[in-house]
C-alpha positions in Angstrom: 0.0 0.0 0.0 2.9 2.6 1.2 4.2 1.7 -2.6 0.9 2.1 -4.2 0.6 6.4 -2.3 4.0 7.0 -3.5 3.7 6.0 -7.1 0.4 7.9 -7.4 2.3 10.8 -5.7 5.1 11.0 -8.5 2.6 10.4 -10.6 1.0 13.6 -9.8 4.0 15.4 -9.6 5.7 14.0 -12.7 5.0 17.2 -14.5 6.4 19.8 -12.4 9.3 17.8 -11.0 13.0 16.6 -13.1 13.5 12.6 -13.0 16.4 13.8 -10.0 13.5 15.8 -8.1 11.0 12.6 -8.5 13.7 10.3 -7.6 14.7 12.4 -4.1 11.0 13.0 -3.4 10.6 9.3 -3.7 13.1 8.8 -1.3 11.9 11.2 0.9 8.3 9.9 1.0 9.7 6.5 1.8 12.0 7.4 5.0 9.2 9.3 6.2 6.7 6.6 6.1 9.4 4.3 7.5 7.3 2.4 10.4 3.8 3.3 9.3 1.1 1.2 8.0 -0.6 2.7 5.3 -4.3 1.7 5.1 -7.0 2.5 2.2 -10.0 4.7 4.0 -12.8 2.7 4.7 -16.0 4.1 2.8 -18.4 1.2 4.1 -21.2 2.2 6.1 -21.4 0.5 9.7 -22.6 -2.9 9.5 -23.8 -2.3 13.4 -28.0 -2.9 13.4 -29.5 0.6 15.0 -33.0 1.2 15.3 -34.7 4.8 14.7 -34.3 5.2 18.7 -30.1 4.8 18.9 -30.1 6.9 15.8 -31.5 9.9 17.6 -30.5 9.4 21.1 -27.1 9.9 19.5 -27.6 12.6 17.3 -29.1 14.1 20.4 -26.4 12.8 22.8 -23.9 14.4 19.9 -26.0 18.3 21.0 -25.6 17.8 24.5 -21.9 17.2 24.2 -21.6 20.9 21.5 -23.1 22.1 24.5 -26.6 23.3 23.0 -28.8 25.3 25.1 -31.8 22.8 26.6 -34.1 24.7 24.9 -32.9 24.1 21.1 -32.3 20.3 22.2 -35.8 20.2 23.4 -37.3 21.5 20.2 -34.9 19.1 17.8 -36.5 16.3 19.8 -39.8 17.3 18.9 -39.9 17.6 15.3 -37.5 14.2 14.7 -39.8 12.6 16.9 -43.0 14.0 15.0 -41.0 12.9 11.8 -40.1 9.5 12.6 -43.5 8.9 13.9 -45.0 9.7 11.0 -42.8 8.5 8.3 -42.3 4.7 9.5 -39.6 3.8 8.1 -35.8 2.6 9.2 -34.0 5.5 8.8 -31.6 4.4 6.6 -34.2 3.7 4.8 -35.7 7.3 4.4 -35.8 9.5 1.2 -36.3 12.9 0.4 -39.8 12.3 -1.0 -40.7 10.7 2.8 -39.5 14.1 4.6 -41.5 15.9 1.5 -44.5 14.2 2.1 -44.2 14.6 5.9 -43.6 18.3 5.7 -46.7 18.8 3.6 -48.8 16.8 5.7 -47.4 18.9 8.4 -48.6 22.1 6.2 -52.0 20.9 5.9 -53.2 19.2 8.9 -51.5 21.3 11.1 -52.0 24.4 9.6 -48.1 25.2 9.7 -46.7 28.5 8.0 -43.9 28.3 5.8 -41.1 29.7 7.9 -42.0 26.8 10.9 -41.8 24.3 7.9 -38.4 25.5 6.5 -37.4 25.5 10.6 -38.3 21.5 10.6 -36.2 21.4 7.2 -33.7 22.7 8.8 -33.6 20.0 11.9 -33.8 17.1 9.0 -30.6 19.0 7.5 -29.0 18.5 10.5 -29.9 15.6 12.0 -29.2 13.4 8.2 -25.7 15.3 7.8 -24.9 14.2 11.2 -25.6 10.6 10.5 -24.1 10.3 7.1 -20.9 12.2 8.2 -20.4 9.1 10.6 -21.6 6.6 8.0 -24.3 5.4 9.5 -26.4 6.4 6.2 -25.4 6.5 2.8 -27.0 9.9 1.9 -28.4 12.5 3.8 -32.1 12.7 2.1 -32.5 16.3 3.4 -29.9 17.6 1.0 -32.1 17.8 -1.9 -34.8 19.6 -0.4 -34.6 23.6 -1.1 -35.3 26.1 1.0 -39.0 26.9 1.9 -39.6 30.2 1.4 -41.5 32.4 3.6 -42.7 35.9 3.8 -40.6 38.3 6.4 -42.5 40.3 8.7 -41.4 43.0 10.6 -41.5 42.1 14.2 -42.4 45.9 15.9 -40.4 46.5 19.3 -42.6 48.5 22.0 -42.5 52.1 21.1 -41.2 54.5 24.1 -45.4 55.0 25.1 -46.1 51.5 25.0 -43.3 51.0 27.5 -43.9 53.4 29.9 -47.7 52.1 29.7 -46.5 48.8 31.5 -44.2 50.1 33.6 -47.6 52.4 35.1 -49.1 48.8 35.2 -47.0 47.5 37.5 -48.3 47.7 41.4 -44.9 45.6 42.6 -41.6 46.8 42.9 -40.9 43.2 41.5 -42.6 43.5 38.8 -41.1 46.9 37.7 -37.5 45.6 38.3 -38.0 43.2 36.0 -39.4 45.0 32.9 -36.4 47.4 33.7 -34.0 44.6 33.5 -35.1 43.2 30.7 -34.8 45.9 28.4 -31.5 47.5 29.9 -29.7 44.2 29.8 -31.3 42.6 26.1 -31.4 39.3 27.8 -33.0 36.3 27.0 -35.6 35.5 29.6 -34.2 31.9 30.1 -31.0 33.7 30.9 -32.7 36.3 33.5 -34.3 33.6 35.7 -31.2 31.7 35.8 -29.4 34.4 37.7 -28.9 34.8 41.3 -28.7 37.9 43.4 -25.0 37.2 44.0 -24.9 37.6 40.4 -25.3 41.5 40.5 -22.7 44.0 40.9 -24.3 46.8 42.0 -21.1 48.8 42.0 -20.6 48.6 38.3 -24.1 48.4 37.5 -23.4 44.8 35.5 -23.7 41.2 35.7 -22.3 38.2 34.0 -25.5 35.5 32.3 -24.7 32.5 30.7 -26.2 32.3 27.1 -26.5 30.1 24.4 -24.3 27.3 24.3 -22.8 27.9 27.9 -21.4 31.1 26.4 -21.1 34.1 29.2 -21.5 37.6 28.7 -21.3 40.9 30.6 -25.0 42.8 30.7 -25.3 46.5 31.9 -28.4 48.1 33.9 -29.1 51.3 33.3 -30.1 54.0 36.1 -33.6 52.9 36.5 -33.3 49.0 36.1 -30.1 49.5 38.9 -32.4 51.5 41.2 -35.8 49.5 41.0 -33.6 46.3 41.5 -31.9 46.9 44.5 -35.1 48.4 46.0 -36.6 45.2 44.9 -33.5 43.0 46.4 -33.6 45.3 50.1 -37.5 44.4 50.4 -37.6 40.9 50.1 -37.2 38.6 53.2 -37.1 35.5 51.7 -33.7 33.1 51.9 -33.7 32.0 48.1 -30.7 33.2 46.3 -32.4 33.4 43.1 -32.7 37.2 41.8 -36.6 37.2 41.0 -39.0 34.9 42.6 -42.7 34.2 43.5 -44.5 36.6 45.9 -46.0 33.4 47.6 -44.6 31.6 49.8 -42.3 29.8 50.0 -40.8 32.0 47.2 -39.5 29.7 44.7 -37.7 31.3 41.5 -39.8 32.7 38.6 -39.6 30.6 35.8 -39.7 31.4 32.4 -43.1 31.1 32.0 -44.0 32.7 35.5 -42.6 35.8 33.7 -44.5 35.2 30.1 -47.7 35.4 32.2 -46.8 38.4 34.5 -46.1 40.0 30.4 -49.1 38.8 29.7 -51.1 40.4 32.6 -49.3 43.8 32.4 -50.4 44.3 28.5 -53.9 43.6 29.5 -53.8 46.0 32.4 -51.9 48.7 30.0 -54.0 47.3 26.8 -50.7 47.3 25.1 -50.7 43.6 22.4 -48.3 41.6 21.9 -46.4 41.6 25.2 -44.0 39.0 26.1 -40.0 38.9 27.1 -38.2 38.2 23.9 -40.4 41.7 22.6 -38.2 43.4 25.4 -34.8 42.2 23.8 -35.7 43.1 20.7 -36.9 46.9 21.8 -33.1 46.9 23.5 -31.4 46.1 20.1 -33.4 48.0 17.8 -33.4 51.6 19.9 -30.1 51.1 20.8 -29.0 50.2 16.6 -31.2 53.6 16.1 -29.6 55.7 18.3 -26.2 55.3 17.0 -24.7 51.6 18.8 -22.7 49.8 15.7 -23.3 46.6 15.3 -20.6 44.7 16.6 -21.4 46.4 20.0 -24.8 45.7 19.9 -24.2 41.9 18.6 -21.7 41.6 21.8 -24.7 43.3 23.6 -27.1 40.6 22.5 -24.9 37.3 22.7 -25.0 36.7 18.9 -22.4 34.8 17.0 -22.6 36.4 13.9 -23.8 39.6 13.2 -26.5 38.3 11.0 -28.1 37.1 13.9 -28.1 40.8 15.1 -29.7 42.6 12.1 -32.6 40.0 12.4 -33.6 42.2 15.6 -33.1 45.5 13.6 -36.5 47.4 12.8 -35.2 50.8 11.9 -37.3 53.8 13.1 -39.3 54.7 9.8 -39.6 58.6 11.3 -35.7 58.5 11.6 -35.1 56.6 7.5 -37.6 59.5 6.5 -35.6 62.5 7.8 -32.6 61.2 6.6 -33.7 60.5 3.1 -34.7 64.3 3.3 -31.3 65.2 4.5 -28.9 63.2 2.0 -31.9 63.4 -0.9 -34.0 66.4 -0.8 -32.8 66.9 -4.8 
């Protein structure tokens, strides 16, 4: 075999290189193999029998170990699960035309919009590559399948009214320190519950949350979301380190969802729509873009690996692309 690489090497070479060159490089190749065994790369796929559970629970094992947030892990379940179920087949064994069929039955008796359709296409993607780039498939039947495409809407952040609307709503100093802190920091609302009041540093006015895959970044409150905070913080009585938690006892730590439904109750008091967390972090990333943050600040702000991420956020103040198209072209 070690003869067989270095004839196909000269080979290669035999038009750039003098007989003398080919002859030392042949040499050279040899010494440097001396001691090595030279095997031809195995193509096969595994021969080892795995059924559609091993398949996933590895694929899945494979996320936990990249260190995926729970959240994304939890959803990639979900649709394989919802696709093996109802594709029935070995999944060596599956085609493109299964996951076609699948995602239009998905369309039509689910009553799925495009963009959560090209989201599942994106999990298949994923989840096939994975397998075939450890041969346990031959081809990754996702590959084929284009891009559904989707209408973009613009997702509006709270105007400055709208804000200060539920912030009037709010009858707990709790309540207020959290609206406050989530639009200050931009912060994920997994990411807020998961702190601890330890986890503030009231003397710079920051704290450190742990992100997407177990990335940590620095956050920063601003005068209000510091002051209604630590008012918050001197009140309570309670022995639970976590930073927010429930006003009954015995004052266990707001979940994500405790705060979705607090949201939920504050926009019908204010009769602001639409109101949940995520709303809050885009608001943060959107004034702050409009007000003059560049982007790579206001990516760092926001966790994102790429900056594309960041501009997804963006929702540029129409008032503000008005007067500058009459500043720069008035004529």
């Amino acid at each position: 075999m070690k003869m067989e690489l270095v004839e196909r090497v000269l080979q290669r070479m035999s038009g750039i290189l003098g007989d003398k060159e080919l002859q030392e490089l042949k040499l050279a190749m040899m010494a440097a193999m001396d001691g090595m065994v030279v095997e031809k790369e195995c193509t096969e796929l595994s021969t080892a029998s795995l059924d559609n559970t091993e398949y996933a629970r590895k694929y899945i094992q494979a996320m936990v170990m990249a260190g995926k947030s729970p959240g994304t892990i939890e959803q990639y379940k979900m649709h394989i699960r919802i696709m093996l179920d109802d594709v029935r087949k070995p999944i060596p064994e599956i085609t493109d035309d299964d996951l076609m069929t699948h995602l239009a039955r998905q369309k039509y008796t689910r009553n799925l919009g495009n963009r959560y359709l090209n989201l599942k296409r994106a999990v298949f993607l994923s989840f096939f590559g994975w397998l075939r780039r450890r041969k346990l498939i031959r081809e990754n039947p996702a590959e084929v399948i284009e891009p559904i495409k989707y209408d973009t809407q613009i997702k509006k952040p709270y105007t400055d009214e709208e804000r200060e609307r539920l912030r009037c709503a709010c009858t707990r100093e709790r309540d207020l320190a959290i609206l406050d802190f989530l639009y200050s920091t931009a912060a994920r609302v997994s990411e807020v519950v998961a702190l601890n009041r330890q986890d503030i540093d009231f003397m710079g006015n920051e704290c450190i949350v742990r992100g997407k895959g177990g990335k940590d970044r620095i956050v920063y409150l601003n005068a209000s979301a510091a002051y209604h905070l630590k008012q918050y913080l001197e009140a309570r009585t309670d022995g639970n380190p976590a930073l927010f938690v429930s006003y009954g006892s015995p004052h266990r730590r707001l979940s994500k969802e405790g705060v979705e439904a607090l949201l939920r109750r504050l926009g019908r008091d204010a009769k602001v729509e639409n109101v949940h967390p995520h709303r809050y972090r885009r608001t943060a990333i959107t004034n702050a873009a409009n007000r003059g943050m560049p982007l790579q600040d206001a990516r760092e702000m926001a966790g994102h690996t790429s900056a594309n991420t960041t501009m997804i956020y963006f929702s540029m103040d129409r008032e503000k692309v008005k007067a500058e198209h009459k500043m720069y072209l008035a004529s």
